[in-house]
Residue frames as qw, qx, qy, qz and C-alpha x, y, z in Angstrom:
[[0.000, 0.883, 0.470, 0.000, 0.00, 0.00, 0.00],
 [0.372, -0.767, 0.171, 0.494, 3.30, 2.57, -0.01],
 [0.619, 0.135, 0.570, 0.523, 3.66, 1.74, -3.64],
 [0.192, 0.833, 0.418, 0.308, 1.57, 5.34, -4.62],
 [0.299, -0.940, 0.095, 0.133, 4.14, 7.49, -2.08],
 [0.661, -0.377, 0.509, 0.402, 6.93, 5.63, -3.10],
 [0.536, 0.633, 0.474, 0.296, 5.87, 6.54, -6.84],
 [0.100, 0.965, 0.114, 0.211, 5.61, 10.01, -5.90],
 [0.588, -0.651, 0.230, 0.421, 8.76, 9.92, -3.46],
 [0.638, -0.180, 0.470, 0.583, 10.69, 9.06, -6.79],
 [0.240, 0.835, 0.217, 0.444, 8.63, 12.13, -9.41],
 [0.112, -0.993, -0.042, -0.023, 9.37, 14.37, -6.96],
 [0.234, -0.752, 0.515, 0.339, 13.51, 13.39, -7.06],
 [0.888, 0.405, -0.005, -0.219, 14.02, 11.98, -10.25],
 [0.502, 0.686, -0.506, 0.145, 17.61, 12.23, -10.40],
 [0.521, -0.571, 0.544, -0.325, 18.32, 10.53, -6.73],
 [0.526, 0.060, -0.833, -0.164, 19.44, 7.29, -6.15],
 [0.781, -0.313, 0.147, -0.520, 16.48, 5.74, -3.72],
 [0.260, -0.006, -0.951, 0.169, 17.29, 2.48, -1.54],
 [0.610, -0.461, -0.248, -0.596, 14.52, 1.11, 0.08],
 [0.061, -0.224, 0.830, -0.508, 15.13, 0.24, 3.59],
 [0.829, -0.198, -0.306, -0.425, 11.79, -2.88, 4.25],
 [0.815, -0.190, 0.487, -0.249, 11.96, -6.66, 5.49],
 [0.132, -0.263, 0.895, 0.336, 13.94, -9.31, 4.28],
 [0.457, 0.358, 0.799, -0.156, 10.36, -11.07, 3.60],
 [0.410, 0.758, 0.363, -0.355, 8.94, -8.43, 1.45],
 [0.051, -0.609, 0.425, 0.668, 12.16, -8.01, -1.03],
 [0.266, 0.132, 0.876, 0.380, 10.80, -10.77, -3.67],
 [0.195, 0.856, 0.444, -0.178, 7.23, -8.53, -3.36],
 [0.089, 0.953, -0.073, -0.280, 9.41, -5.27, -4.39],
 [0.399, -0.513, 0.518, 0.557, 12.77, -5.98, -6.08],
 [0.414, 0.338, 0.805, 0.257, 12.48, -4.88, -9.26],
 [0.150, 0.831, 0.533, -0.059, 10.70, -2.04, -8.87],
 [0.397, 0.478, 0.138, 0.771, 11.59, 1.20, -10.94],
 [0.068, -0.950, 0.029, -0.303, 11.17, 3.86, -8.03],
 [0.600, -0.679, 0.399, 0.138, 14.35, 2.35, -5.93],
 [0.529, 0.576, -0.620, 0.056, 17.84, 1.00, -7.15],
 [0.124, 0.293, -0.858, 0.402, 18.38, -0.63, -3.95],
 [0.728, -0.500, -0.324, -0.338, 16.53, -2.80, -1.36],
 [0.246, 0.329, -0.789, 0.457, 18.02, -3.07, 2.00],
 [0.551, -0.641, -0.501, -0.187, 16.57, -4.40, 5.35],
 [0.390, -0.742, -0.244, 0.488, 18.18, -1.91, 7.95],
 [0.218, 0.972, -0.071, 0.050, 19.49, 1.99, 7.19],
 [0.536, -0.600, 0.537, 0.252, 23.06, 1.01, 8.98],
 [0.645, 0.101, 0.674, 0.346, 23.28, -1.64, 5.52],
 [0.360, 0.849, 0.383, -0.053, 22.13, 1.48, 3.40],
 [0.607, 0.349, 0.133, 0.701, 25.15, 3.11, 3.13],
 [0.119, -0.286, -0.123, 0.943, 25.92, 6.99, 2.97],
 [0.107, 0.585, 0.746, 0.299, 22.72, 8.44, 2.78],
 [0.124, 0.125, -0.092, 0.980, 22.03, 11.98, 2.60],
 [0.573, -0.043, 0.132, -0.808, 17.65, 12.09, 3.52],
 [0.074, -0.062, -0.982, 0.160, 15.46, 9.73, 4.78],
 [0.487, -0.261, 0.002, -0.834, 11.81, 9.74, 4.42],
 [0.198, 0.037, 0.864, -0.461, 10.25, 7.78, 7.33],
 [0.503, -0.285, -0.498, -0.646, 6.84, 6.03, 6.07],
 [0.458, -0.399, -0.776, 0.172, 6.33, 4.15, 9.62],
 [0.326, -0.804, 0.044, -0.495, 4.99, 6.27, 12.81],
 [0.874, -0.412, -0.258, 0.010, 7.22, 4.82, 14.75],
 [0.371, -0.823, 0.397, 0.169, 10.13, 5.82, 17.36],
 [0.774, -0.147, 0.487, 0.376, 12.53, 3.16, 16.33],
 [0.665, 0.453, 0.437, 0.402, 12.57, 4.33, 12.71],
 [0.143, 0.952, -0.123, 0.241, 13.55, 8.04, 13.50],
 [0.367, -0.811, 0.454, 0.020, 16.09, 6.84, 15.89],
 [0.843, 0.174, 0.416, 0.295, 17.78, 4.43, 13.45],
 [0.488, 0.693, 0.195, 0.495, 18.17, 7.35, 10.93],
 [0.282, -0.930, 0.121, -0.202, 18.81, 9.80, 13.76],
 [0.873, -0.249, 0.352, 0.229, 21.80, 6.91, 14.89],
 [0.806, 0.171, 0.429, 0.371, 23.20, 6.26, 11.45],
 [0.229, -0.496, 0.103, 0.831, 23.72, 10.46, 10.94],
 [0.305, 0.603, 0.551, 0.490, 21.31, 10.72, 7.87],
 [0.031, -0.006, -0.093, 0.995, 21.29, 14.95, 7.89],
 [0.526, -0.105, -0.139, -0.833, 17.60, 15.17, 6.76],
 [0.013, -0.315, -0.925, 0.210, 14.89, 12.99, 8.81],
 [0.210, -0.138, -0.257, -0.933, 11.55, 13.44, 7.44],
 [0.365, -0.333, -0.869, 0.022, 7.83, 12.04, 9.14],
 [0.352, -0.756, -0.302, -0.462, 5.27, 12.56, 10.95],
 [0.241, 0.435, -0.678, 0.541, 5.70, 13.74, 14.47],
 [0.632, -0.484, 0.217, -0.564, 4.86, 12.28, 17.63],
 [0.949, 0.023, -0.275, 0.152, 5.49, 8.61, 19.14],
 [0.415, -0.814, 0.207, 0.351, 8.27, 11.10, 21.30],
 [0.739, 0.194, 0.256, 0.593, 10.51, 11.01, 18.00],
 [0.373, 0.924, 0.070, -0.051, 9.62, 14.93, 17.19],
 [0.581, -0.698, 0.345, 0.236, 13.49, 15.44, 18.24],
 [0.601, -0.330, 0.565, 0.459, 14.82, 13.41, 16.27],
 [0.534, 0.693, 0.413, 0.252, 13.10, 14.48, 12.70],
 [0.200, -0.365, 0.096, 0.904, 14.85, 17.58, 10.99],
 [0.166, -0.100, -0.329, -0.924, 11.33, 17.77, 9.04],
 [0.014, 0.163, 0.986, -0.030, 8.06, 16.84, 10.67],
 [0.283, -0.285, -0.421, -0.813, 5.14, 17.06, 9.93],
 [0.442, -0.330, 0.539, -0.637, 2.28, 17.44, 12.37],
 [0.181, 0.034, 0.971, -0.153, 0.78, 13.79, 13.15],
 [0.357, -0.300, -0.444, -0.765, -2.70, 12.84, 11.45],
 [0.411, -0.021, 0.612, -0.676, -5.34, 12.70, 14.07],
 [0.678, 0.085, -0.561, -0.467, -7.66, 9.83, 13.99],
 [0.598, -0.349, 0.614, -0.378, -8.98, 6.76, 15.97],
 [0.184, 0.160, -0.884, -0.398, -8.77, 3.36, 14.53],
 [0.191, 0.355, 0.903, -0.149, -12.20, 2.33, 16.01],
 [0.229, 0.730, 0.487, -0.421, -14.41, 5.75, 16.08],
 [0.305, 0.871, -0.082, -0.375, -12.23, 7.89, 13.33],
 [0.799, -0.159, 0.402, 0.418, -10.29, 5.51, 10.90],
 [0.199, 0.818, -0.289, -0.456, -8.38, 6.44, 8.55],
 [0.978, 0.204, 0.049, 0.014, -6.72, 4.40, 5.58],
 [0.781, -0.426, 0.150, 0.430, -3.11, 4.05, 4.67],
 [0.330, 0.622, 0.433, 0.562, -3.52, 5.87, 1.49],
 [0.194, -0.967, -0.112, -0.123, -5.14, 8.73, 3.83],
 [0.507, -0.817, 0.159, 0.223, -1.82, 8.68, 6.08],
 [0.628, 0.091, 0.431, 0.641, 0.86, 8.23, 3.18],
 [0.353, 0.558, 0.287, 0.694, -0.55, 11.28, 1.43],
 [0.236, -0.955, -0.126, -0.128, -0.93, 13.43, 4.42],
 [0.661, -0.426, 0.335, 0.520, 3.30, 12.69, 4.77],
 [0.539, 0.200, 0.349, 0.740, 4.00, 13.66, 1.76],
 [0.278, 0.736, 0.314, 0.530, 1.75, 16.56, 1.03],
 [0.638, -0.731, -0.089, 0.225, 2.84, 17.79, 4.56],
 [0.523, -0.593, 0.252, 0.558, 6.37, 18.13, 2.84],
 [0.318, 0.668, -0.132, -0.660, 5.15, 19.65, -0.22],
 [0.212, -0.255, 0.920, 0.208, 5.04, 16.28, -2.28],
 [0.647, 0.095, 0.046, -0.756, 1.95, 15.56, -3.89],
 [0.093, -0.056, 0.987, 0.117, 0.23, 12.42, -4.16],
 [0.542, 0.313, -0.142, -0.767, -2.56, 12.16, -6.73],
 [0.706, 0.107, -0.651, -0.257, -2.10, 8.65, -8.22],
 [0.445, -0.503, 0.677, -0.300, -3.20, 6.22, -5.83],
 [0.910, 0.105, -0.401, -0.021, -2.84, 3.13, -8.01],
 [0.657, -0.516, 0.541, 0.092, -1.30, 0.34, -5.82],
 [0.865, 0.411, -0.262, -0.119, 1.37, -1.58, -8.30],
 [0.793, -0.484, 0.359, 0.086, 3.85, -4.15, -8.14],
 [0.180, 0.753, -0.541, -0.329, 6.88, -5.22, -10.10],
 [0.946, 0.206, 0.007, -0.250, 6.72, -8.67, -12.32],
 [0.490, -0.459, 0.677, 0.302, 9.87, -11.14, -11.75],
 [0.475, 0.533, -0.434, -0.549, 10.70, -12.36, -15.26],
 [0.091, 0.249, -0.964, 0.024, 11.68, -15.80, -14.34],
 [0.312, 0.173, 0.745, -0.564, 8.57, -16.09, -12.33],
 [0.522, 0.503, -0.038, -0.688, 6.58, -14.79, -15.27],
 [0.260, 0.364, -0.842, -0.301, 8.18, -17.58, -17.27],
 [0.187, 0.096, -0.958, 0.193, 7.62, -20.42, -15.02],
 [0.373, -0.093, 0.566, -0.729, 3.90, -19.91, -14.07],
 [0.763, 0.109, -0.339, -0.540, 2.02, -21.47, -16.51],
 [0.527, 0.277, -0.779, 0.196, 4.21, -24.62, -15.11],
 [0.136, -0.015, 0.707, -0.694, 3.57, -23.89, -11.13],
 [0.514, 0.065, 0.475, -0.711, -0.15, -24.20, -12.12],
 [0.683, 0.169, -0.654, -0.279, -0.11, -27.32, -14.06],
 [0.181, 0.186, -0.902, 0.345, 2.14, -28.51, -11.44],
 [0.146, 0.048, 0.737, -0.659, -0.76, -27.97, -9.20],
 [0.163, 0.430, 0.847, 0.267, -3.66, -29.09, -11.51],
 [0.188, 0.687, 0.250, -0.656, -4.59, -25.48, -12.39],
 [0.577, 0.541, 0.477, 0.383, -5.20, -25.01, -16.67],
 [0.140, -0.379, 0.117, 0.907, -3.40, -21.56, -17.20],
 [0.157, -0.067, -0.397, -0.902, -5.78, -21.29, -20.44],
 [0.365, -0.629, -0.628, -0.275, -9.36, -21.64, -18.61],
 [0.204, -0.683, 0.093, -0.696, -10.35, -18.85, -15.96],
 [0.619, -0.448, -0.643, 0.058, -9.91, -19.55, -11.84],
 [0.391, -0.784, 0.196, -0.441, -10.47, -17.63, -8.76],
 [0.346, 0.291, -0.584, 0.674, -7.55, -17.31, -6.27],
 [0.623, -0.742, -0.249, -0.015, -9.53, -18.12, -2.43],
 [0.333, 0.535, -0.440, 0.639, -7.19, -16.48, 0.07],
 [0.611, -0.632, -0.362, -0.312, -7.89, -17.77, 3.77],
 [0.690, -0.026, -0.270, 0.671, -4.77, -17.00, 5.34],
 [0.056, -0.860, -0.102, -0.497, -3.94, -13.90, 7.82],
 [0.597, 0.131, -0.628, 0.482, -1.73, -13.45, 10.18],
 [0.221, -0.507, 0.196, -0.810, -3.39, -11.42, 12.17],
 [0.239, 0.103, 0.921, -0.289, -5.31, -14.48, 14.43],
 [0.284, 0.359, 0.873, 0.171, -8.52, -16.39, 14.26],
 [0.321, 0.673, 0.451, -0.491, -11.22, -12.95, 14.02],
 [0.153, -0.506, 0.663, 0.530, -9.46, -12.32, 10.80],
 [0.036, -0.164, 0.919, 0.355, -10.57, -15.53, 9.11],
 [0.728, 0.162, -0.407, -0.528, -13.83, -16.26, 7.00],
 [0.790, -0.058, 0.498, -0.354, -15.09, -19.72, 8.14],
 [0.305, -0.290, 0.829, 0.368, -13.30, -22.50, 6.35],
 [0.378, 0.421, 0.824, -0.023, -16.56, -24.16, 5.51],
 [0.291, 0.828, 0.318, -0.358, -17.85, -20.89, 3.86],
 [0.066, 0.632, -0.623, -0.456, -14.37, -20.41, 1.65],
 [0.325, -0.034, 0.943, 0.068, -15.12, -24.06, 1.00],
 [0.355, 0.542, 0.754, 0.107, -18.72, -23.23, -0.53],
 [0.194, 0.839, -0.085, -0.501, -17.71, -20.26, -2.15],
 [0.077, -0.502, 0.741, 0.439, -15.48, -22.00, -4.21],
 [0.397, 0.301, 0.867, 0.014, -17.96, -24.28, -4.78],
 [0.191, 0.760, 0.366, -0.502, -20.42, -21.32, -5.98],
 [0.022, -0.579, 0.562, 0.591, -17.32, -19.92, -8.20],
 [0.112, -0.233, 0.849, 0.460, -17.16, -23.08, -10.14],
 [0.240, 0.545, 0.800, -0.068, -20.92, -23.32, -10.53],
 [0.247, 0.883, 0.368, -0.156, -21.67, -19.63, -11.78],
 [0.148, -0.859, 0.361, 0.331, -18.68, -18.58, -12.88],
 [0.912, 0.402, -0.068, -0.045, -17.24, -21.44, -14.75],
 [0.136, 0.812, -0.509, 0.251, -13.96, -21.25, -12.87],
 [0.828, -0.087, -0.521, 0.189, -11.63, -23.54, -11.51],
 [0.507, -0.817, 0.082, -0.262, -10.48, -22.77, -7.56],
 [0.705, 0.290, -0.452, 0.463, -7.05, -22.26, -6.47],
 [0.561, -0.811, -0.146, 0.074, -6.47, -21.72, -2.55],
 [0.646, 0.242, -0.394, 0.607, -3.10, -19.99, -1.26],
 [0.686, -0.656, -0.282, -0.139, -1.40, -20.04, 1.29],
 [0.018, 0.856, -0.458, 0.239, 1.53, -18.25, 3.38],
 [0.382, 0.252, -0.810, 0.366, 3.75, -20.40, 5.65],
 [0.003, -0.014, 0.699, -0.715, 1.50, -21.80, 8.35],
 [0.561, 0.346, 0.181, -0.730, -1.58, -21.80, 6.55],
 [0.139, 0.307, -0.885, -0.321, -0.97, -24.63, 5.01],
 [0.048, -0.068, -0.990, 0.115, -3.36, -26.79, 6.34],
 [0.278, 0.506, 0.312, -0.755, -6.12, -24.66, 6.51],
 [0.403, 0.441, -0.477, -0.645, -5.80, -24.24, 2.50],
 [0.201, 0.221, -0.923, -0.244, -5.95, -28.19, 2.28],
 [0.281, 0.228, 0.794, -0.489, -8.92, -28.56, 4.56],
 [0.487, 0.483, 0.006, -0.728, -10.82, -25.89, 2.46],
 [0.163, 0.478, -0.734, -0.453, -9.66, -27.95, -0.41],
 [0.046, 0.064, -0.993, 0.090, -10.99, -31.30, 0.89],
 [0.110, 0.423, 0.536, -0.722, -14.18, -29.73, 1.71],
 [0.275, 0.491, -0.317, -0.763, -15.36, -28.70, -1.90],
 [0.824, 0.366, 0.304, -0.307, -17.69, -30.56, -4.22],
 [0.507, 0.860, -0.038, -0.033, -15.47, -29.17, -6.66],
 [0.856, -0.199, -0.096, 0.467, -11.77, -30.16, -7.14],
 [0.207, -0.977, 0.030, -0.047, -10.17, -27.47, -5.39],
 [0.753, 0.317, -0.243, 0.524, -6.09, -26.91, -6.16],
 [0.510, -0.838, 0.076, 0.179, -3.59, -25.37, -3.23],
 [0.737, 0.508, -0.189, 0.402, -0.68, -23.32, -3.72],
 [0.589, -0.757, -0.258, 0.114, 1.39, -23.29, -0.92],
 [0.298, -0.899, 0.245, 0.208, 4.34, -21.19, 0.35],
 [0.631, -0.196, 0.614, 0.433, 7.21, -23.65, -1.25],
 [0.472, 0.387, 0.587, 0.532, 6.03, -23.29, -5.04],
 [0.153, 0.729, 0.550, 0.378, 4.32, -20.11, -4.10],
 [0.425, -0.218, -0.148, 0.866, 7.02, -17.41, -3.31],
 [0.118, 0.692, 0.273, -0.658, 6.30, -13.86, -3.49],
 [0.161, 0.406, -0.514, -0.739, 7.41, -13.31, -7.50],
 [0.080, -0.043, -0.887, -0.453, 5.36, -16.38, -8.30],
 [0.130, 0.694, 0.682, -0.192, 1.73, -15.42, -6.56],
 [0.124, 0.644, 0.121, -0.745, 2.08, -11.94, -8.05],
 [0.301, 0.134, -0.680, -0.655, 2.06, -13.72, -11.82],
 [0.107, -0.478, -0.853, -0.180, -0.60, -16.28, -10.73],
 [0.184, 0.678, 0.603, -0.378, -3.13, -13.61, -9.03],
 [0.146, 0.474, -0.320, -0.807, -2.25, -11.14, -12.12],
 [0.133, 0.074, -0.856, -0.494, -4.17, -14.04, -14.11],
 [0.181, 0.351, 0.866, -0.308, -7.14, -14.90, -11.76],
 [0.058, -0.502, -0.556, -0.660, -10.16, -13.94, -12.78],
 [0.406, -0.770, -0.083, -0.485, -10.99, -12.95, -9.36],
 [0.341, 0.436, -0.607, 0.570, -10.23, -12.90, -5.93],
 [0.611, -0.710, -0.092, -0.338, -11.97, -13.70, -2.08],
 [0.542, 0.259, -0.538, 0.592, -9.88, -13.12, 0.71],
 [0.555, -0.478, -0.451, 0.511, -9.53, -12.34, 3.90],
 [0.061, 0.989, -0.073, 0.116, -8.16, -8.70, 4.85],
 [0.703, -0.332, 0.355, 0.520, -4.49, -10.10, 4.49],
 [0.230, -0.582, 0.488, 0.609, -1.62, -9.05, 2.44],
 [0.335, 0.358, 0.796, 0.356, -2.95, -11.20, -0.81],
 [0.379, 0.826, 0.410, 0.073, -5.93, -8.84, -1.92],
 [0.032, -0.836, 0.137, 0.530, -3.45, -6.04, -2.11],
 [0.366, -0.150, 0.831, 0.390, -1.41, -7.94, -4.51],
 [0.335, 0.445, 0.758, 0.339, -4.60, -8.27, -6.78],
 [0.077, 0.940, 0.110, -0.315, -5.40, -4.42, -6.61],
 [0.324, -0.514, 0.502, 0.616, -1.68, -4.15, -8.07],
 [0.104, 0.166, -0.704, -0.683, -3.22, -5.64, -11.25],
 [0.495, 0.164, -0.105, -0.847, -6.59, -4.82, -11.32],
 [0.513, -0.207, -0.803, -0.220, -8.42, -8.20, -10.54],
 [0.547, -0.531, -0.244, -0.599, -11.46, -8.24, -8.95],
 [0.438, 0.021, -0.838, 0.324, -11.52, -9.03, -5.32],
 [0.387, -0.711, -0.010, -0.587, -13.73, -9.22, -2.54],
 [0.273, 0.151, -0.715, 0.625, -12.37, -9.14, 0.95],
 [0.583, -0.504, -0.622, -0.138, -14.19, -10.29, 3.95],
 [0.034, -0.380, 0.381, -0.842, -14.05, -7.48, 7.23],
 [0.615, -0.511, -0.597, -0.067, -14.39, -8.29, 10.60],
 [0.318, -0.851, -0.399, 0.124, -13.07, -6.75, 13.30],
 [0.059, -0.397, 0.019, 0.916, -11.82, -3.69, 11.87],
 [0.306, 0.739, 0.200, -0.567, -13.19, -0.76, 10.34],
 [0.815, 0.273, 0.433, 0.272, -12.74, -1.23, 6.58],
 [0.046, 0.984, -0.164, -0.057, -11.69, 2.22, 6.26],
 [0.625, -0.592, 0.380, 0.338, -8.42, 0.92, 7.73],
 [0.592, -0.191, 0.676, 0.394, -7.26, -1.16, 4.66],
 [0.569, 0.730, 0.352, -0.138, -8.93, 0.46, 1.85],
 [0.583, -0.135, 0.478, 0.643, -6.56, 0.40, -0.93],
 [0.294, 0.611, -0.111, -0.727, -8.47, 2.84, -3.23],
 [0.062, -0.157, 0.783, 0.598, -9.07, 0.47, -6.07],
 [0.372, 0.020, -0.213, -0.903, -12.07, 0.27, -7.66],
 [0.744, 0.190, -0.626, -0.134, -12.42, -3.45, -8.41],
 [0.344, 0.150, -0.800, 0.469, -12.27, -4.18, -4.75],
 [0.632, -0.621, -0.337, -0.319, -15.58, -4.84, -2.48],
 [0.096, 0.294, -0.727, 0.613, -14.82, -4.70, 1.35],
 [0.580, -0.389, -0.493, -0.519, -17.74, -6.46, 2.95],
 [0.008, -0.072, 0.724, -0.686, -18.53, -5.50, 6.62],
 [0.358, -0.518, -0.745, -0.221, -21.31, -6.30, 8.69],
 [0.178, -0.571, -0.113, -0.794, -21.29, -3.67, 10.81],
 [0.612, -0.313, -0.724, -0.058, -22.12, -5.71, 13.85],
 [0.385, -0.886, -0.136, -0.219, -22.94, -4.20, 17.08],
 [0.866, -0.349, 0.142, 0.327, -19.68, -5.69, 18.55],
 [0.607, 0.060, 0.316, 0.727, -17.34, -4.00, 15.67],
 [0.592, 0.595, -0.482, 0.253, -15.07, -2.72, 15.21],
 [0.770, -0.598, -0.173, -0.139, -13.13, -4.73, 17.85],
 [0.492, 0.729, -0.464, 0.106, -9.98, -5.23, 16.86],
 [0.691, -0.365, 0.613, -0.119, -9.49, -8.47, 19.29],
 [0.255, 0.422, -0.829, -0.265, -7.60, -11.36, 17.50],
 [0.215, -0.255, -0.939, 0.084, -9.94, -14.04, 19.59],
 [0.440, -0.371, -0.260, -0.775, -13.87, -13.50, 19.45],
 [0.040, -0.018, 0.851, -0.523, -15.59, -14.23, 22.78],
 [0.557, 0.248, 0.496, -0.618, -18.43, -14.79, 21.39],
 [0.778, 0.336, 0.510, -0.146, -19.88, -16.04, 18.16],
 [0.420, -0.078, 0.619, 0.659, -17.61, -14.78, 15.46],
 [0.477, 0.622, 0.618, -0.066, -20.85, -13.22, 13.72],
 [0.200, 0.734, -0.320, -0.565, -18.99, -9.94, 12.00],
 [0.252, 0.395, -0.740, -0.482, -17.67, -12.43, 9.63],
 [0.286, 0.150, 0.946, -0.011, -20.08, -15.83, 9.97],
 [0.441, 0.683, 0.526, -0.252, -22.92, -13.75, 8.24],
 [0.247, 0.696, -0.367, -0.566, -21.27, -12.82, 5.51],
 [0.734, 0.332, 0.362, -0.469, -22.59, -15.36, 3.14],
 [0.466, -0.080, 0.755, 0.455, -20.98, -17.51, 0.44],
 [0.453, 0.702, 0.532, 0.134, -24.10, -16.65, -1.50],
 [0.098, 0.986, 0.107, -0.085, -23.62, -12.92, -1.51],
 [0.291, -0.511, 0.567, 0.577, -19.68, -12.90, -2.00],
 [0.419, 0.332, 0.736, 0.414, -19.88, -15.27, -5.16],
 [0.236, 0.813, 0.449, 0.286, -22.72, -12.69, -6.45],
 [0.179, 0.958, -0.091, -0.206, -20.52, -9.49, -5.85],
 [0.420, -0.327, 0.676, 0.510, -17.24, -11.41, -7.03],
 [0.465, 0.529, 0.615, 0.354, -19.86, -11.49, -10.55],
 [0.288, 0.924, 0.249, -0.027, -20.54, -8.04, -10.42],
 [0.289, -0.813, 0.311, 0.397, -16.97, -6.92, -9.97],
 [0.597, -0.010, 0.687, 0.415, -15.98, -9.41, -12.69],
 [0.469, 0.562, 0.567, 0.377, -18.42, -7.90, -14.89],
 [0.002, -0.978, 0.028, 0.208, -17.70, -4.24, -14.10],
 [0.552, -0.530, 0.465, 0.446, -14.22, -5.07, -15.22],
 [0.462, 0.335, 0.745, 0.346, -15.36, -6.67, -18.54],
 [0.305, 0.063, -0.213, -0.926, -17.76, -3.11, -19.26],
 [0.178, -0.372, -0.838, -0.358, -20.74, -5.42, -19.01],
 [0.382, -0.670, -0.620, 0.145, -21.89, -3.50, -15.62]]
């Protein structure tokens, strides 16, 4: 979701050379991409760096750069960092239950804070070439036809269990897919979610294919969900991934506000229920799980058609 500041980070200095300073996890998601030259995972491994624009709100990341003698430290202030910033900007105000805000909102109130504008908020990603080669293969491997349409289930989240769509309901959604849709139903899954993906899998009228973490690295789900024909997911890292390339996805909200994660794409449903209980933003539901048990296989499936066909021009 930092892929529309990071766009603008690199219009507004064209001539710089940009490292990105991330997570070892997330360099196969980003390497590649044309607004950096570099990827590192700490600022110390970054080298001699002359300005630093802080996208987290967080102490640690001003006192890393404040540490490692970058001259310019840009971000928002508060979190007790103001100190260490030599530009900050005032903090956005907001509550994640009563006044949310998205990341989009707080990415462009950093930049335009430091006179940066941010107008495009496409999210995009950068395509591995090898990967791009080798998918049609990864989804044979895994009895997927690369030349007949299938929706990409996503039931994986690290966040914990309130997070997670009901197995049984990912299970007859997929079922739904391949009945009104004519699609075949691939599940992935992150490290640890393995088994989950295989239950869903077992669970299906329909024969239901799983790509897990081993075959399915970061460079090789961003060519298979750039093909799906749709998406249902959770409110995990995956639907962003299809927003990069504009495939349809609805995501399933429970206890947060969907504000939070709204990614600005069109082609992207966020279905909350709204429940008296939510936003809670507990990881275990002491009660009945209903923010996300009444959200309906039927009624995904039928806006995962309309999004399909709004894509097509039919709607």
């Amino acid at each position: 979701m930092a892929t529309p500041a990071l766009r603008a980070l690199r219009a507004a200095f064209p001539a710089a050379e940009m490292t990105l300073v991330g997570p070892g996890s997330a360099r196969g998601l980003l390497s590649g991409a044309s607004w950096c030259q570099r990827y590192e995972t700490s600022v110390a491994s970054a080298g001699s760096v002359d300005a630093a624009v802080l996208l987290p709100h967080s102490f640690t990341t001003a006192w890393e750069a404040w540490r490692a003698g970058i001259p310019a430290r840009a971000g928002f202030r508060g979190e007790l960092r103001g100190g260490l910033l030599t530009h900050g900007v005032t903090a956005i105000r907001g509550n994640r239950r009563t006044e949310p805000y998205s990341k989009i909102t707080y990415l462009r109130r950093l930049l335009e804070g430091l006179g940066i504008p941010l107008d495009d908020l496409r999210l995009e990603l950068p395509l591995d070439a090898d990967a791009e080669r080798r998918v049609d293969d990864v989804l044979r491997e895994v009895e997927i036809d690369p030349s007949r349409p299938f929706v990409v289930l996503n039931p994986g989240g690290a966040w914990g269990p309130t997070k997670l769509w009901p197995e049984e309901h990912f299970a007859r959604a997929g079922d739904l897919a391949s009945e009104r849709l004519g699609a075949q139903v691939l599940l992935i899954s992150g490290p640890g979610e393995e088994d989950a993906a295989r239950r869903i899998a077992s669970s299906t009228r329909v024969r239901a294919s799983v790509l897990g973490p081993a075959a399915g690295t970061f460079p090789v789900v961003k060519s298979v969900v750039r093909r799906a024909l749709a998406m249902i997911s959770n409110d995990s890292g995956p639907r962003h991934i299809a927003a990069c390339f504009d495939v349809p996805c609805v995501v399933l909200v429970g206890p947060f506000h969907p504000v939070i994660s709204d990614n600005a794409h069109l082609r992207t449903a966020m279905l909350w229920e709204g429940v008296e209980c939510s936003p809670c933003h507990l990881k275990t539901c002491p009660i009945d799980h209903r923010c996300m048990t009444r959200l309906t296989p039927e009624n995904v499936v039928a806006v995962a058609e309309r999004l399909i066909r709004s894509k097509a021009g039919r709607a």
